[in-house]
C-alpha positions in Angstrom: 0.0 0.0 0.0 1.0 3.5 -0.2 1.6 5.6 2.8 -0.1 9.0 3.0 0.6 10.1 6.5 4.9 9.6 7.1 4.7 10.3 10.4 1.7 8.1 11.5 2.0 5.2 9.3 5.7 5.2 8.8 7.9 7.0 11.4 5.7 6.6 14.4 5.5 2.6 13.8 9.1 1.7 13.8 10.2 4.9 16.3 10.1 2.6 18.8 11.4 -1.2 16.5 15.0 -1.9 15.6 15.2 -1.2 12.0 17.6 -2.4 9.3 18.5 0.3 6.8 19.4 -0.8 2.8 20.8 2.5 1.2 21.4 1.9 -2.6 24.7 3.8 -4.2 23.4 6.7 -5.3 24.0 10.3 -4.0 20.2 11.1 -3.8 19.9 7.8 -1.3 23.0 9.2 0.3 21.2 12.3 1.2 18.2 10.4 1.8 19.8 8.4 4.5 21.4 11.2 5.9 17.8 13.3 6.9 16.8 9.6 8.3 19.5 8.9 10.2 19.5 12.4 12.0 16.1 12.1 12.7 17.1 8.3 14.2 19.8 9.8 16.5 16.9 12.6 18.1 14.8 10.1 18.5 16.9 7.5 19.8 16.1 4.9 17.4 18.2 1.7 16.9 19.0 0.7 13.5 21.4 -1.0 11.3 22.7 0.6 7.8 23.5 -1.9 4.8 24.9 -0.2 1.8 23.7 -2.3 -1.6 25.0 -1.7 -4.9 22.5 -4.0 -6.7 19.8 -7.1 -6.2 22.3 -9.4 -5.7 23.7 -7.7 -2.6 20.1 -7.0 -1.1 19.0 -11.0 -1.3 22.0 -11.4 0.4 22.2 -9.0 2.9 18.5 -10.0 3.8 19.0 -13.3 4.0 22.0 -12.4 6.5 19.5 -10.1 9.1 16.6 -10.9 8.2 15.6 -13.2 11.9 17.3 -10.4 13.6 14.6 -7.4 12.3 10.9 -7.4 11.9 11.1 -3.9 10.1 13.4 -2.9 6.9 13.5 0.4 5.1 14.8 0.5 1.6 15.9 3.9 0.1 16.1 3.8 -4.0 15.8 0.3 -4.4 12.8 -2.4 -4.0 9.7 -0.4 -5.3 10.0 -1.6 -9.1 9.9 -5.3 -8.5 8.0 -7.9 -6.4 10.0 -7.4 -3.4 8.0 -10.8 -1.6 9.0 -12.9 -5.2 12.6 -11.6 -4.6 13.4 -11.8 -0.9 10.5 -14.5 0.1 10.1 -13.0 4.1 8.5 -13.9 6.3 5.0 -12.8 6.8 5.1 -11.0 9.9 7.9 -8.9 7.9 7.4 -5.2 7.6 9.1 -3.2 4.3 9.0 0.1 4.0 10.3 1.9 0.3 11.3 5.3 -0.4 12.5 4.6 -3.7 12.6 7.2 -6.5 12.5 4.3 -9.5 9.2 4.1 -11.4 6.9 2.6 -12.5 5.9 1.0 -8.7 5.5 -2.8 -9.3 1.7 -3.2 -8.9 2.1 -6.1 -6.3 3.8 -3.8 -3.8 1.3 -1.8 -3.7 -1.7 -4.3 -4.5 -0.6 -7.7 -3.5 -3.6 -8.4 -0.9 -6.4 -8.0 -3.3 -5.0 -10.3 -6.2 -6.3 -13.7 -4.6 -9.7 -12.3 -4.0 -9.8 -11.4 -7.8 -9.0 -15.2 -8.6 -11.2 -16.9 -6.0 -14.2 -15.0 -7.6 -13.6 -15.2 -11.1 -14.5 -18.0 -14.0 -12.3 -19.7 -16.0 -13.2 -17.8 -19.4 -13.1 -14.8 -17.3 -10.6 -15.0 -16.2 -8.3 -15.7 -18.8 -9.9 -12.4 -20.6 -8.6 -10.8 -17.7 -5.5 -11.8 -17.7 -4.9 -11.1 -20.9 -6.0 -7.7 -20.3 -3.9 -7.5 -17.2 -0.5 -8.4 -19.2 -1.3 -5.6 -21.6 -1.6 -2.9 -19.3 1.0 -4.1 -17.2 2.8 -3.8 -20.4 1.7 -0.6 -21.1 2.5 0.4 -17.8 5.8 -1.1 -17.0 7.3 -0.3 -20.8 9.3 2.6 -19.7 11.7 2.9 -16.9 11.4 7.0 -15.1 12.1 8.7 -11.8 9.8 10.2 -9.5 10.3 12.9 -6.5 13.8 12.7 -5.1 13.7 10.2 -1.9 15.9 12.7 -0.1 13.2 15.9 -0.7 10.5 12.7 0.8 12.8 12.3 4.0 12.6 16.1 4.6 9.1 16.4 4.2 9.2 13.7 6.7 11.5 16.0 8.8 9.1 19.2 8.1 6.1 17.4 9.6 7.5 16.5 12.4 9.2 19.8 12.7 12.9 18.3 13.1 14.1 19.9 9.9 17.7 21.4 9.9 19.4 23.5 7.7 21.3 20.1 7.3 18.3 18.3 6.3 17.6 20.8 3.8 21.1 21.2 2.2 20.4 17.2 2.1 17.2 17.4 0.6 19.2 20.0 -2.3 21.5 17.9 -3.0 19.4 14.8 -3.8 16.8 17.0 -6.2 20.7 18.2 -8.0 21.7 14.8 -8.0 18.5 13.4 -10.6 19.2 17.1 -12.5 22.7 16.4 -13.4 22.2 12.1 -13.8 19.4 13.5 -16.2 16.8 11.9 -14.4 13.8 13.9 -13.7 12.8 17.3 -16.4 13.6 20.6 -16.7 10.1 21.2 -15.2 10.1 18.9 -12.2 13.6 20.6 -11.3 12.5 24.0 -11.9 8.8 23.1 -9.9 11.1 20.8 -6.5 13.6 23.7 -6.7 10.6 26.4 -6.0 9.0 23.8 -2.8 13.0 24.3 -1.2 13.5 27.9 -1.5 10.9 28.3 0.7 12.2 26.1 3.4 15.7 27.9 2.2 14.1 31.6 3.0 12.3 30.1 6.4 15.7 28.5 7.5 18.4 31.2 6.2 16.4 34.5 7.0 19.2 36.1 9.0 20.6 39.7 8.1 23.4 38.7 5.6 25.8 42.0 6.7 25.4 40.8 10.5 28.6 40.4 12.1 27.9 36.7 13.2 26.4 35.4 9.9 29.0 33.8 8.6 31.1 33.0 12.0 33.7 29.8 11.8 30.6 27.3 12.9 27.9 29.5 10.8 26.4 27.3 8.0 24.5 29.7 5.3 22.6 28.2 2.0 21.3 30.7 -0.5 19.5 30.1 -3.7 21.5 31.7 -6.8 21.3 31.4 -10.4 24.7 30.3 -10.9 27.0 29.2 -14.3 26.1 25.6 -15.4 30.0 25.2 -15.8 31.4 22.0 -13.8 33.6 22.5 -10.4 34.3 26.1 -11.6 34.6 27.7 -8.1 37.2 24.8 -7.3 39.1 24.5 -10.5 40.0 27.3 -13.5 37.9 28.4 -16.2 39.7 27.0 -18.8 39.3 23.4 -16.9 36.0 23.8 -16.3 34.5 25.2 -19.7 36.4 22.3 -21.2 35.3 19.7 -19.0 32.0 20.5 -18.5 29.3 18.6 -20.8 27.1 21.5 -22.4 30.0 24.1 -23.4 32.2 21.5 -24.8 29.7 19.9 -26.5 28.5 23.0 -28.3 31.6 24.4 -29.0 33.2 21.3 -30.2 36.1 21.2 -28.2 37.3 17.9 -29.9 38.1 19.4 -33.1 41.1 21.9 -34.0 38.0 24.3 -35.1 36.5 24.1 -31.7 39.5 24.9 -30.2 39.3 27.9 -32.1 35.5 28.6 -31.1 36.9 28.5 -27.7 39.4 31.2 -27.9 37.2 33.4 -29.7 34.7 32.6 -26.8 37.4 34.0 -24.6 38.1 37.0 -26.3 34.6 37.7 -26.5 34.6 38.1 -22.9 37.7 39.7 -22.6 38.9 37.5 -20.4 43.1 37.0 -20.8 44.2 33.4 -20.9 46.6 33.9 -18.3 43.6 34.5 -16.0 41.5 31.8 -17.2 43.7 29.1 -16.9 44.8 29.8 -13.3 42.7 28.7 -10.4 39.1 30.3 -10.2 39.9 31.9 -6.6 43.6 33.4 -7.9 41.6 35.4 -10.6 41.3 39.2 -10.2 38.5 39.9 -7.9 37.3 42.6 -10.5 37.1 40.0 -13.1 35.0 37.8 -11.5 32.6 40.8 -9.9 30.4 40.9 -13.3 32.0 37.3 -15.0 28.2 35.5 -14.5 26.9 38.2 -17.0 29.6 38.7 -19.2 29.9 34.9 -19.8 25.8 34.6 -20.1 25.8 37.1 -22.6 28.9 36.2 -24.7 27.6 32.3 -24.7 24.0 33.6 -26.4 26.4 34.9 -29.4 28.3 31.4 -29.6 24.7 29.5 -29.4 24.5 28.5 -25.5 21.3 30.0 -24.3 21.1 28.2 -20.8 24.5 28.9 -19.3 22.8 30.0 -16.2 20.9 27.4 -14.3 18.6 27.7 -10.7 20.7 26.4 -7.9 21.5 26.4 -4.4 25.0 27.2 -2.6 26.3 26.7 0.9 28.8 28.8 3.2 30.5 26.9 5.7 32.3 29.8 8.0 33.8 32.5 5.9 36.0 30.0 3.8 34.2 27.4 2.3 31.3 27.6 -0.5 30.5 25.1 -2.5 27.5 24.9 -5.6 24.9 22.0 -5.0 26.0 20.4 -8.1 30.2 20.5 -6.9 28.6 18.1 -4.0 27.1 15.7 -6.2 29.7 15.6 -8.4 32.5 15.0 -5.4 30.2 12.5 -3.7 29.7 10.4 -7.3 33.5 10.0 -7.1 34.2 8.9 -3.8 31.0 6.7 -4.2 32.6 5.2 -7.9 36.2 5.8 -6.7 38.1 3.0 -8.4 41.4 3.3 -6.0 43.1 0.5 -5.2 42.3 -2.2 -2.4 38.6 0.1 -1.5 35.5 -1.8 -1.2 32.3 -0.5 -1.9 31.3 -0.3 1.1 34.3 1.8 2.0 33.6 4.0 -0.9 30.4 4.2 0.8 30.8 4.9 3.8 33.5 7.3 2.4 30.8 9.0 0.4 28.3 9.5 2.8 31.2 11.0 5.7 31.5 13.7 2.9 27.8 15.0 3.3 28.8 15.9 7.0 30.0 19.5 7.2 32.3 18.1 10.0 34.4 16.2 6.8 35.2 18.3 4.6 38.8 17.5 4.1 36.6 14.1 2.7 34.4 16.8 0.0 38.2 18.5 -0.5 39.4 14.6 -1.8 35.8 13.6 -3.8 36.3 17.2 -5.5 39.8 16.2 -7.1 38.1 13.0 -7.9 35.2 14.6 -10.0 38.0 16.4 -12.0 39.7 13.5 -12.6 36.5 12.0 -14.0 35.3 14.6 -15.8 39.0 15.4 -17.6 38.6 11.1 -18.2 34.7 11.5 -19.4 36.0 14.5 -21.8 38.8 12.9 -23.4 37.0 9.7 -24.0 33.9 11.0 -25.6 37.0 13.3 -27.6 38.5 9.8 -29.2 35.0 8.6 -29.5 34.1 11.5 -31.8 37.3 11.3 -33.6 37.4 7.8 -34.5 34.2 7.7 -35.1 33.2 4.7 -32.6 29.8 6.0 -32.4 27.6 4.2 -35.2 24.3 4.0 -36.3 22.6 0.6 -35.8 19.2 1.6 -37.3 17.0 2.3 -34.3 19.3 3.4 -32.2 23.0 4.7 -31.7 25.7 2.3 -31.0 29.3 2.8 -28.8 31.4 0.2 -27.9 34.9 1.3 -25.2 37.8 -1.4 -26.0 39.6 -3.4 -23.3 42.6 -1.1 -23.2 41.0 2.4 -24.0 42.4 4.8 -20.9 40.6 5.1 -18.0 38.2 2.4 -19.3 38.1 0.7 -16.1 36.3 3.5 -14.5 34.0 3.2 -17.1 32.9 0.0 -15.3 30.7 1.6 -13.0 27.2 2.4 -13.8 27.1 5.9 -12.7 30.2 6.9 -14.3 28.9 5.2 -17.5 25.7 6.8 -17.6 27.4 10.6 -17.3 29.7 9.4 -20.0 26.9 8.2 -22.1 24.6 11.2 -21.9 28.2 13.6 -22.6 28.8 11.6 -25.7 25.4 11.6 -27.1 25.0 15.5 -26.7 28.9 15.7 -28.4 27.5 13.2 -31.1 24.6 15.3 -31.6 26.4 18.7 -32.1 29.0 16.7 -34.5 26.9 15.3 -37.2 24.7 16.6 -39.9 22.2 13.4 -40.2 19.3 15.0 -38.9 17.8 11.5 -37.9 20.9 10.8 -36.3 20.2 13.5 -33.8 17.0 11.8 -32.9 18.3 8.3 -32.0 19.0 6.9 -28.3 22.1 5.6 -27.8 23.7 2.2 -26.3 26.8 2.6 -24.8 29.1 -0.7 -23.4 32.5 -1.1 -21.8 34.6 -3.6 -20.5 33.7 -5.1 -16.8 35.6 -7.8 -15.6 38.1 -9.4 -18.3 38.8 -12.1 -16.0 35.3 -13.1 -15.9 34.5 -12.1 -20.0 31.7 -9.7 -18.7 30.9 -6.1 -19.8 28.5 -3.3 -18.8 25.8 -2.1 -21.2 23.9 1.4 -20.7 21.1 2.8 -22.4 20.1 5.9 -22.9 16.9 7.8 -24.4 17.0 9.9 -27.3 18.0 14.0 -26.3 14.6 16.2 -27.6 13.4 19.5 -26.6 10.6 17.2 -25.5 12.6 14.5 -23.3 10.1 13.4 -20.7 13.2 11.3 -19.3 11.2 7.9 -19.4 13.3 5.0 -20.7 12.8 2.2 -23.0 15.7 0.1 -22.8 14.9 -1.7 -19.5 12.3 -3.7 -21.0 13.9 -3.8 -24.3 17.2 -5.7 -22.8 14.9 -8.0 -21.0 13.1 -9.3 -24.0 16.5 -9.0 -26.3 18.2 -11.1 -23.5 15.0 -13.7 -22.9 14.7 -14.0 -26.8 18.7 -15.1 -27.5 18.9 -16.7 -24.2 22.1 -14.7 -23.9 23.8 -14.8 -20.6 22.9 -11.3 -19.1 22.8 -10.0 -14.8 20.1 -7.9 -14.6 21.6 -6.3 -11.0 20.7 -2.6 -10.8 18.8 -0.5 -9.4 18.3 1.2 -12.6 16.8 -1.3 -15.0 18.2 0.4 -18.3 22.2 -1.0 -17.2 22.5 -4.6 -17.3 26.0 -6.4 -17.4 26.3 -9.6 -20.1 28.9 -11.9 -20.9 31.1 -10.7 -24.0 30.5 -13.7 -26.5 27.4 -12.4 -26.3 27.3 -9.1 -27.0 26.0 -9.7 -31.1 23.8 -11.8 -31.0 21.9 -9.4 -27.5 22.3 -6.4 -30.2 20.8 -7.9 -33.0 18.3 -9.1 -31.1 17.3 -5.4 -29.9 17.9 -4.0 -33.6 14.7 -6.7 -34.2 13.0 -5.6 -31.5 13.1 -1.7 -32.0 13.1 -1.4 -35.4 
């Protein structure tokens, strides 16, 4: 069933209950976890947290607790398939899902009322039904989305009970920039989820901003700005950031020698000397920076960028640190996906979510350089992918394949990572070619996984109109490519639309979803 009332039907019944936590390894879960677990520690609640990276972890972690808790809470993971078919509890179980993945599998939320539809029903009847059923289940499940950010749900949660924080909130921002920039949820939603929290923002950060004490060493400040939609800026240079970031080097081409060109005469547009722009963003002379978010809006209309300033929120920790919602999601991605020698994922984990506490920053300081490194990685790869032309048209959709060997490729294993590269290359891909049904095509992107165990990672991602409602297709489509070839596939995330398949396989999966989409 769904719950109406958080606080009566969900908080007040396990205030009191030992509960065992499952966190998927997302940022917006992270942030999620983080409003939930502060409301645990005022309330003296006794819980356990269990980080999962995909189904195959959750079984198992269930089947490891699950006679020492009556009452689980999931966060991003569980609500889009039969949780009681996957975990088989017990009945005196108790699950509760925040979980941001749609569509809601109908037997979570309807599971008491199918036997009473079979007892009742005659054999010719109920094969009509069924048949009916399947079809607008079909209808219904076809396409993969995302709903309201499970960390702006935990707030609310907090709001009701009136245990919000100007922690809670910066949270609750984060999670709602985290499905922005993954490309999850519309321009609309964003711009509509953005509004609810600058209220809370205005109710919670209402003091006088030229009083003495507002920005003390322990102060914390957030204020809504509309900021540059340039990547890391404020912790990196100009030049990095323009260069690195998705949307300018996209529409300026940076992979080509004429795009290099577009870029300096972006520069000089502004009037901004190179020697500024390619030193760090704080070095830069305070009167270049007073008007830059202006200058560089309106130069960028002349080169064809039209949204170069986006709706955000920032933070003020003390009178030192500030950092953009989005540098937090991007930092927290890294740490999460960090591919560093002899680190688990839990440790990147638990890593991650330590960097959500304003008491860690040092840890933000260390996801920060990560994201840089990720982004200069995503950059150069969707550069060579451009170049060589390794993105190809396979009818209904576009098709890229990363080599064993390419650089950085092992990073590429990871589903979040893969997905921002995916979504970088399919915007560059758009800007690069002249098919104009080219420009309309989703793409399918793969990469090595494991070459000891012949496994790879496949992504995909819907087509980029002005239109996008963000829903996605492929899910279903790699189940029914897979099921149809009886290739060897692991459908383990949380996200239906990444699956992981053994290499041998890898033709005869694609011509299978050529068949199926065309």
């Amino acid at each position: 069933m769904f719950v109406t009332d958080f606080r009566r039907d969900f908080y007040d019944v396990i205030q009191t209950e030992r509960v065992l936590l499952f966190v998927a390894s997302d940022v917006d879960a992270l942030c999620a976890c983080k409003i939930l677990q502060a409301l645990f520690q005022c309330d003296h609640v006794q819980y356990t947290l269990v980080p999962v990276s995909g189904w195959q972890e959750l079984e198992t972690s269930f089947l490891e607790h699950k006679d020492q808790f009556h009452y689980f809470v999931l966060i991003n993971c569980g609500a889009n398939v039969d949780l009681l078919d996957v975990l088989q509890p017990e009945e005196d179980r108790i699950f509760f899902i925040c979980d941001t993945h749609r569509p809601v599998n109908v037997v979570n939320v309807y599971n008491d009322t199918q036997d009473v539809i079979e007892r009742t029903m005659k054999r010719r009847q109920r094969r009509e039904w069924e048949a009916r059923r399947k079809e607008i289940l079909f209808d219904y499940e076809q396409y993969e989305y995302h709903g309201t950010s499970s960390a702006m749900v935990m707030f609310d949660l907090a709001w009701v009970m009136t245990k919000d924080l100007n922690d809670m909130l910066w949270w609750a921002i984060v999670g709602l920039t985290d499905q922005w920039i993954q490309d999850k949820i519309t321009q609309m939603k964003y711009v509509t989820d953005i509004g609810i929290l600058q209220r809370h923002v205005s109710r919670h950060n209402h003091r006088n901003e030229d009083d003495d004490h507002s920005l003390s060493i322990d102060c914390m400040r957030i204020a809504f700005e509309y900021d540059l939609r340039l990547a890391l800026y404020q912790h990196w240079s100009l030049y990095d950031s323009l260069c690195n970031t998705c949307y300018t080097s996209a529409r300026l081409r940076l992979w080509s020698v004429q795009g290099q060109k577009r870029l300096q005469e972006f520069l000089a547009d502004m009037g901004l000397p190179l020697k500024q722009v390619k030193q760090k963003f704080q070095a830069m002379d305070v009167s270049l920076k007073e008007n830059l978010r202006e200058i560089l809006e309106e130069s960028a209309n002349k080169f064809g960028m039209k949204d170069m300033r986006v709706q955000t929120f920032s933070i003020h920790f003390g009178f030192k640190n500030k950092f953009l919602a989005s540098d937090v999601v991007f930092a927290t991605t890294s740490l999460l996906e960090s591919i560093e020698k002899d680190a688990s994922g839990t440790d990147n984990f638990i890593r991650a979510l330590d960097s959500l506490s304003r008491s860690n920053l040092a840890q933000l300081y260390q996801g920060l350089e990560l994201a840089k490194k990720q982004l200069r990685a995503i950059h150069q790869t969707v550069a060579s992918c451009i170049c060589t032309n390794l993105v190809i048209s396979q009818g209904p959709f576009l098709y890229c394949y990363l080599m064993e060997g390419t650089p950085d490729v092992k990073l590429f294993s990871k589903p979040v990572s893969l997905g921002l590269l995916s979504r970088y290359l399919l915007q560059s891909f758009i800007c690069s070619t002249k098919n104009k049904r080219c420009k309309l095509l989703p793409l399918v992107m793969a990469a090595p996984m494991s070459v000891e165990h012949g496994t790879m990672i496949m992504v995909g991602i819907p087509p980029e109109t002005e239109s996008s409602d963000k829903k996605n297709f492929f899910g279903r489509a790699f189940e029914k490519a897979a099921e149809s070839t009886s290739s060897r596939t692991l459908h383990n995330h949380f996200d239906m639309s990444v699956i992981e398949l053994k290499v041998e396989d890898r033709g005869k999966l694609l011509d299978a979803l050529i068949s199926l989409l065309s």
